[in-house]
C-alpha positions as CSV (number, residue, x, y, z in Angstrom):
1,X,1.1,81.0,-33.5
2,X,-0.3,82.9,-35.9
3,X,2.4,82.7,-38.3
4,X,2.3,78.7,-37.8
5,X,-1.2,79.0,-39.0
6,X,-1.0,80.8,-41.7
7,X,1.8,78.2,-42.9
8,X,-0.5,75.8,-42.4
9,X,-3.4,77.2,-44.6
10,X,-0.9,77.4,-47.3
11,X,0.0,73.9,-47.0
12,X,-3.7,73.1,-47.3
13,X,-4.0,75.3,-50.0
14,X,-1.1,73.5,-51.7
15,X,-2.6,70.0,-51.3
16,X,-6.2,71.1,-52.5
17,X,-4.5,72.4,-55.7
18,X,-2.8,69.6,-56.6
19,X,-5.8,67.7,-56.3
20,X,-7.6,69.4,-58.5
21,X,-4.9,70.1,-61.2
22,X,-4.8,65.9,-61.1
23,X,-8.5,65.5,-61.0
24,X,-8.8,67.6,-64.1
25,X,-5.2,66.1,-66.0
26,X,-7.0,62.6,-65.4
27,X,-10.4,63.7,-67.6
28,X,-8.9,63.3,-71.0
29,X,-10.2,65.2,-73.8
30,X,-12.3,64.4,-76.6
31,X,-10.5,63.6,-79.5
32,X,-11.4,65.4,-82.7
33,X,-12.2,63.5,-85.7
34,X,-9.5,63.6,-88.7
35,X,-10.8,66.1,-90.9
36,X,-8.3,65.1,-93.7
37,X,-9.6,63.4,-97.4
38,X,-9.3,59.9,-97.3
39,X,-6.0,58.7,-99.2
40,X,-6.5,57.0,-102.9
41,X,-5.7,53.2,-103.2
42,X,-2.1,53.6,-104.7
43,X,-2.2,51.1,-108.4
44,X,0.7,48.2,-108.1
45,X,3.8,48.9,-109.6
46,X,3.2,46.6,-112.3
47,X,0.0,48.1,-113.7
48,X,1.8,51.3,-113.7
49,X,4.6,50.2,-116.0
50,X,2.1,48.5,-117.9
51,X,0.1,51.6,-118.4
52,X,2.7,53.7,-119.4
53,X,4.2,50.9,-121.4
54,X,1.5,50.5,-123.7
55,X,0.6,54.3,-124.2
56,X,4.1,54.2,-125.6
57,X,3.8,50.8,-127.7
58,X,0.4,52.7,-129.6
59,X,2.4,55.6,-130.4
60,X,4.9,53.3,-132.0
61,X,2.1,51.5,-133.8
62,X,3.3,48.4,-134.4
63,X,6.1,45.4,-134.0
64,X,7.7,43.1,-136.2
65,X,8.5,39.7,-136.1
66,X,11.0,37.0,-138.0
67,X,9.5,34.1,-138.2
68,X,9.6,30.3,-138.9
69,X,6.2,29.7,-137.9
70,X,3.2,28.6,-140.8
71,X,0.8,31.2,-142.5
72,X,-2.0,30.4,-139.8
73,X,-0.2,30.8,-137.2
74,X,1.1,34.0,-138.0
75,X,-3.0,35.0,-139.0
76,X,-4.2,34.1,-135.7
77,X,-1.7,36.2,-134.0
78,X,-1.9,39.2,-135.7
79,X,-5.7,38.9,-135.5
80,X,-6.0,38.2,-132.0
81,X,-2.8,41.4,-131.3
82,X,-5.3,43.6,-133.5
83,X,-8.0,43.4,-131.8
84,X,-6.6,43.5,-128.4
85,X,-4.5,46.5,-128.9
86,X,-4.8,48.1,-132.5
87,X,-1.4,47.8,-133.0
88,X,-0.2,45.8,-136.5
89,X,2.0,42.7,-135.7
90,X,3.8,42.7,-139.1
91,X,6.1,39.7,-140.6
92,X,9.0,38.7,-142.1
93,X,8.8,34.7,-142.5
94,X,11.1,32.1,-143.9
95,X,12.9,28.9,-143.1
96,X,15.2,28.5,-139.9
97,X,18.5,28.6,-141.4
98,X,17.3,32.0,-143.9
99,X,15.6,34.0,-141.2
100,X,18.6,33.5,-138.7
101,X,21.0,34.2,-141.7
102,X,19.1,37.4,-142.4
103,X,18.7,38.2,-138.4
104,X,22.6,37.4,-137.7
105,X,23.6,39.8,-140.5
106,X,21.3,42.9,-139.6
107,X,22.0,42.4,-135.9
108,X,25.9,42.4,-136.1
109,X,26.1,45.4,-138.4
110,X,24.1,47.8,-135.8
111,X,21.1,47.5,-138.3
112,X,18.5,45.3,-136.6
113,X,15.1,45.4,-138.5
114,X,13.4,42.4,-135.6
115,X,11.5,43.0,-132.8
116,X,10.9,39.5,-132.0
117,X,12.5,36.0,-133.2
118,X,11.0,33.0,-133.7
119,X,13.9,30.2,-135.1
120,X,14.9,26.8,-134.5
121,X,17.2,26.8,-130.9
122,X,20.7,25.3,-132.4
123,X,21.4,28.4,-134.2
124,X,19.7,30.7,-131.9
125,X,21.8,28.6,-129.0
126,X,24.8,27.9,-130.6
127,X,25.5,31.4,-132.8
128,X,23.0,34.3,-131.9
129,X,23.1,34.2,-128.2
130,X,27.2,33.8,-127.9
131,X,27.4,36.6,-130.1
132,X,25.4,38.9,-127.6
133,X,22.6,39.4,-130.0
134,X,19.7,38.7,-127.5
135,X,18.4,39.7,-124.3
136,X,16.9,37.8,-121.6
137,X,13.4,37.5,-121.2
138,X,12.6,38.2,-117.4
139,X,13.2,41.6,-117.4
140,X,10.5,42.6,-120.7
141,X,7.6,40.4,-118.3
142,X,5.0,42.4,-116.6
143,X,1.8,40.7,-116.4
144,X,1.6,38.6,-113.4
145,X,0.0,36.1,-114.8
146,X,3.0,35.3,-117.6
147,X,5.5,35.7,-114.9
148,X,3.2,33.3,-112.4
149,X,5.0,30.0,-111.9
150,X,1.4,28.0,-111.5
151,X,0.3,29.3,-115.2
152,X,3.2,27.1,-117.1
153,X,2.8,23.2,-117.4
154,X,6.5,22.9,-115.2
155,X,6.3,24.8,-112.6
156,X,7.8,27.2,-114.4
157,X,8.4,29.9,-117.1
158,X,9.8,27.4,-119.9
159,X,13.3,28.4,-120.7
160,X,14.9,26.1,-123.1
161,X,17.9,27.0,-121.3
162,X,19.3,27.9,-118.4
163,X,20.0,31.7,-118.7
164,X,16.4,32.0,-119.9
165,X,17.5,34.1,-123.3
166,X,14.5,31.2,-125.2
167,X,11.1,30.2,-124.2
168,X,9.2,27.4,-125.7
169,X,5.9,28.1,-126.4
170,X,4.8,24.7,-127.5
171,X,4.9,21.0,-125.3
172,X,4.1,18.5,-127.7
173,X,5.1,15.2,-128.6
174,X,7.5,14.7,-131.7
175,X,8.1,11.3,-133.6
176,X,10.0,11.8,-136.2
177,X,8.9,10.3,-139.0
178,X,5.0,10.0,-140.7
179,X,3.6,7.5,-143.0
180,X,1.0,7.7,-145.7
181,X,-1.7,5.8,-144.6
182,X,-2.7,4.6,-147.6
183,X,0.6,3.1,-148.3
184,X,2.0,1.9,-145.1
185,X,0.2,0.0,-142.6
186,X,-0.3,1.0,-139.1
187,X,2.5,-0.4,-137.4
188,X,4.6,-1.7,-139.8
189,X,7.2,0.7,-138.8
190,X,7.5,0.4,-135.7
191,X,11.4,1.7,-135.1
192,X,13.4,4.4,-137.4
193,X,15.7,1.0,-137.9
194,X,12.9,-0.4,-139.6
195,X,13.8,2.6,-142.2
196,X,16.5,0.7,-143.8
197,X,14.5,-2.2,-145.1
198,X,14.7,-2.3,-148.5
199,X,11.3,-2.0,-149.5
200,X,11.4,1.7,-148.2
201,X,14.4,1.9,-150.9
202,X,13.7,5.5,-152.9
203,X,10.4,5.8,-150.8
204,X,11.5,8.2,-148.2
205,X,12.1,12.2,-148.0
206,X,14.4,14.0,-145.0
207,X,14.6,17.4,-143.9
208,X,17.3,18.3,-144.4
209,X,19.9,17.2,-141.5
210,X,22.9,19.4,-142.7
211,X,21.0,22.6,-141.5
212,X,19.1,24.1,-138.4
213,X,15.9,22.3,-138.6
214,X,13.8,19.3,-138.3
215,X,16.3,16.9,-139.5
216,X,19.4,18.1,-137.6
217,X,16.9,17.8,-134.3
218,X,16.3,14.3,-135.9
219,X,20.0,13.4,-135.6
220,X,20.7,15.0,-132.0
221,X,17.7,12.9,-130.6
222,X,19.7,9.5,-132.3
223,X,22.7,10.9,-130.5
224,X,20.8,10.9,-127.6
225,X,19.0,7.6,-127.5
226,X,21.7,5.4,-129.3
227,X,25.4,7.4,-128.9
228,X,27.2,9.3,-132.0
229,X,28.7,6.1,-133.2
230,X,25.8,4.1,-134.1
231,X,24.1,7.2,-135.3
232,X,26.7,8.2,-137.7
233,X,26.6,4.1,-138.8
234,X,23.0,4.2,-139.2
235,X,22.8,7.5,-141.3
236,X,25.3,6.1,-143.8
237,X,23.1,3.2,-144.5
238,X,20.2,5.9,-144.8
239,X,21.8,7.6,-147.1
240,X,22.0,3.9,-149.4
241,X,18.5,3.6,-149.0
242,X,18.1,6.9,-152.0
243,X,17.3,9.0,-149.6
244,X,15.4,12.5,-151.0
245,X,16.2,15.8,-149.0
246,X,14.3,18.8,-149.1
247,X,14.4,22.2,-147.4
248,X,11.1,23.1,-148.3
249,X,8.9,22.2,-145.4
250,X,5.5,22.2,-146.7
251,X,6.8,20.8,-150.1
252,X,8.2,17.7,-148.1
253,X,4.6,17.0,-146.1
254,X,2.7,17.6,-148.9
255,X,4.8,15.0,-151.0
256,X,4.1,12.0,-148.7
257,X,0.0,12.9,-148.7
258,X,0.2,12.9,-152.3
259,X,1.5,9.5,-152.1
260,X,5.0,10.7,-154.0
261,X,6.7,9.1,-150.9
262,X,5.9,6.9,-148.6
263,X,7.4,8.3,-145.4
264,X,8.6,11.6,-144.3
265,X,11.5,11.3,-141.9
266,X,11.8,14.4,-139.3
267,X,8.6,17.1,-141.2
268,X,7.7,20.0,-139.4
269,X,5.2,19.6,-137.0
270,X,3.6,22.7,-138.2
271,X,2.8,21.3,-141.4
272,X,1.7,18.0,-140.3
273,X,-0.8,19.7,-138.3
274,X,-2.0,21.5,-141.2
275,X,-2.5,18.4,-143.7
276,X,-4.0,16.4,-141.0
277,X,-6.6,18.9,-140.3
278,X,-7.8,18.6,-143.7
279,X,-8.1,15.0,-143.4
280,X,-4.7,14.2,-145.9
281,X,-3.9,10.7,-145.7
282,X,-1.2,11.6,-143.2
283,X,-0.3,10.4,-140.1
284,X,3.0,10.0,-137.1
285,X,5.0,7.3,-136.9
286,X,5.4,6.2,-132.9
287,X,8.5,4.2,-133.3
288,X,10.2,2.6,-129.8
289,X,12.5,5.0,-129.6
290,X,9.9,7.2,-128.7
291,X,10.6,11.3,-129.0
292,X,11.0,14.4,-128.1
293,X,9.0,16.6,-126.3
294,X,9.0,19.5,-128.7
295,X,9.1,22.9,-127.6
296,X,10.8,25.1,-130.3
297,X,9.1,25.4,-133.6
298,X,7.5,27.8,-131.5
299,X,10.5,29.1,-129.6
300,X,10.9,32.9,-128.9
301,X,13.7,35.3,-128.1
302,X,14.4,39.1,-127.8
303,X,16.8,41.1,-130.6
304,X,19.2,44.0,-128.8
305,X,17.9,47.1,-129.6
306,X,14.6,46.3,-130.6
307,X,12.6,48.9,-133.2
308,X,9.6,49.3,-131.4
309,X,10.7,48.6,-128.2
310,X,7.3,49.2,-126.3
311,X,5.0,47.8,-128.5
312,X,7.4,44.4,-128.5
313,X,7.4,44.4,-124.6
314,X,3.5,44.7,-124.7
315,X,3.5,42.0,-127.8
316,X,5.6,39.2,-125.9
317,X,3.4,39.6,-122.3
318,X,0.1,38.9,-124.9
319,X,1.4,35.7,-126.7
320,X,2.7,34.2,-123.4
321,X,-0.6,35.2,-121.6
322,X,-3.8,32.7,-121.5
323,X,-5.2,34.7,-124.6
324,X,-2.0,34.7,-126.5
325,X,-1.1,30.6,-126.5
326,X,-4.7,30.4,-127.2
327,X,-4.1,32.1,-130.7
328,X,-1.3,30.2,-130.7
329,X,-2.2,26.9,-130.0
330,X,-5.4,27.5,-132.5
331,X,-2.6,28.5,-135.1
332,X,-0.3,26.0,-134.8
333,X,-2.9,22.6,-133.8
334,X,-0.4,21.5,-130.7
335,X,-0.5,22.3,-127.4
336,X,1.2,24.7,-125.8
337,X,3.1,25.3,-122.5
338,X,0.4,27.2,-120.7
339,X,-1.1,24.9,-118.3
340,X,-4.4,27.2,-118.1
341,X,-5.3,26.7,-122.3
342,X,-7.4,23.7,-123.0
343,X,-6.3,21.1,-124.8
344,X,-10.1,19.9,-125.9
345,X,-10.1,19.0,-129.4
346,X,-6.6,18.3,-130.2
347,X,-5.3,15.7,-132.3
348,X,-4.4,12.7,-129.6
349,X,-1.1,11.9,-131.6
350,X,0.8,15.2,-130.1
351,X,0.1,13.8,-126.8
352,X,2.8,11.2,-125.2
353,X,1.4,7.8,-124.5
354,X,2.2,5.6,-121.6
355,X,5.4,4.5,-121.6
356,X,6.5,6.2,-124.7
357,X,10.1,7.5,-124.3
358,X,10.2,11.1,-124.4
359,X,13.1,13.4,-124.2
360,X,13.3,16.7,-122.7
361,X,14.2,19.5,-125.9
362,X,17.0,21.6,-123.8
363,X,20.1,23.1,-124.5
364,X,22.2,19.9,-124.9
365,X,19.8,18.6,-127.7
366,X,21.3,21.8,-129.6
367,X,24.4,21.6,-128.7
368,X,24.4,18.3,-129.8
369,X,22.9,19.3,-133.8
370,X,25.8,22.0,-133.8
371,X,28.6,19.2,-133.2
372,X,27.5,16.9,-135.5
373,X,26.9,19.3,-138.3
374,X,30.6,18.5,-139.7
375,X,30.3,14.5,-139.9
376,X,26.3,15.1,-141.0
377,X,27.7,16.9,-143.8
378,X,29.9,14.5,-144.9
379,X,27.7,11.4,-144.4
380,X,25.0,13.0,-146.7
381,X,27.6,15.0,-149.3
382,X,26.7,12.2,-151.9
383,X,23.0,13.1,-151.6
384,X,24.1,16.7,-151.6
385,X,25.3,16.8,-155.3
């Protein structure tokens, strides 16, 4: 009995001290408060790069750029690069078919002296990028608002073509052709046929078609509008009409304001910008075969092995930011293809109207200047003499 007893305390005993061992396991703890620093906001991955991007780009000190683009333009960007950054934008400036000469040259014999070029697209198209002298854009952009789809007028960075080795920094109408005002009326031409009337006979000046430019854009957009056939038909009766060509862009404009000829047929865009600012007797021509929506007299691209690589990476995200295309666009008197820079105060004739005809300026349109080059040539080898 007694040893039944005691087995029976110890039961008890048991029970009780499980109870209490689960009384007390069911009281949890306080727990204590971290006592750790709190952890520092980490800075995106693109502000890093940045950072140490431009550290690098001041130690370089500065970048260099070929380029077609006018004398203002080229002040306002330097200015505006200046100021921003203290690094010196310098230049090297001449015509499309010189600068890309002098680019093609350097590049192929290891020597490459450009940090950024600015040319016309058929050669840059057609010659430098086959030959593996540029890079693609994408991977130099950093700032989010360059590579932000919403901050370009289509939805998109504007690549002149497809691989994205050329942006277009300008969207602006293009005619082809401007009058003096003083001696033609307002709509008396109203189509480039009207061109071969012969009262225009030894009145008009070209750029020159048989080289990247103006003129050879000129020709691609007839190709485009009317077929190669009729083009080639309608040049050759051009040609009869006494035709002046010229290389020399200003020199062409500043001919017609004078009042030397009456009509310039395909000027830089640049350069009309500049004579109608100072109120020359200029003005385009809006013929019915309407235009092209012009993008590269402000085209970019990226030389291989860059000089000053940084400070060219930190260059190209400026001019495509807001601030940049605003130099730009005060520079060059067009808009450009930022849909975030206001337009207030430009000229209305680089606008398209309604129902004007406008064609897109892409790849083909330089394709097209490069295969015509050999009948051009021909067609205006009289004129050439």
């Amino acid at each position: 009995m007694k040893k039944f007893r005691k087995t029976i305390y110890f039961l008890f005993a048991c029970i009780v001290l499980v109870a209490m061992v689960g009384t007390a396991c069911g009281r949890s703890a306080p727990v204590p408060a971290p006592t750790s620093a709190p952890t520092k906001e980490a800075v995106p991955e693109w502000q890093a790069r940045w950072d140490k991007t431009l550290a690098a780009a001041k130690q370089e000190g500065s970048v260099r750029m070929y380029i077609i683009m006018s004398t203002g333009v080229r002040e306002e960007l330097a200015k505006g690069f200046q100021q921003k950054y203290g690094i010196e934008l310098e230049y090297v400036a001449a015509p499309p078919a010189d600068i890309a000469q002098r680019f093609i040259s350097e590049a192929s014999a290891g020597r490459n002296q450009a940090d950024v070029f600015n040319t016309g697209g058929t050669t840059l198209l057609t010659v430098v990028k086959p030959k593996g002298l540029i890079v693609p854009f994408e991977p130099e952009l950093i700032l989010p608002e360059v590579t932000n789809p919403k901050a370009w007028i289509e939805g998109r960075l504007p690549f002149t073509d497809k691989e994205g080795y050329m942006v277009g920094m300008i969207s602006s109408y293009e005619s082809y052709a401007t009058r003096n005002t003083d001696l033609v009326k307002d709509n008396e031409i109203t189509s480039f046929k009207d061109l071969l009337e012969p009262k225009w006979k030894g009145k008009l000046v070209i750029n020159d078609p048989t080289t990247p430019g103006a003129g050879a854009s000129f020709v691609a957009f007839l190709v485009r509008s009317w077929g190669e056939e009729e083009t080639k038909s309608y040049l050759t009766k051009l040609v009869a009409q006494d035709l002046v060509i010229t290389r020399d862009w200003r020199q062409q404009v500043e001919w017609v304001a004078k009042g030397k000829y009456s009509l310039a047929i395909a000027p830089n865009p640049d350069n009309i910008t500049q004579f109608m600012s100072v109120g020359a007797p200029i003005s385009p021509i809006r013929a019915i075969e309407g235009g092209v929506k012009q993008t590269v007299s402000a085209g970019l691209s990226l030389p291989k092995n860059p000089p000053h690589p940084n400070a060219r990476t930190i260059f190209v995200n400026w001019l495509l930011s807001k601030e940049g295309m605003t130099a730009l666009q005060k520079g060059f008197g067009q808009p450009t293809s930022r849909a975030d820079v206001s337009t207030d105060g430009l000229n209305p004739v680089f606008f398209p109207k309604p129902g004007d005809k406008v064609l897109p300026e892409i790849e083909e349109h330089f394709t097209i200047q490069a295969k015509m080059f050999p009948a051009v040539r021909q067609i205006f080898a009289p004129l050439m003499q």
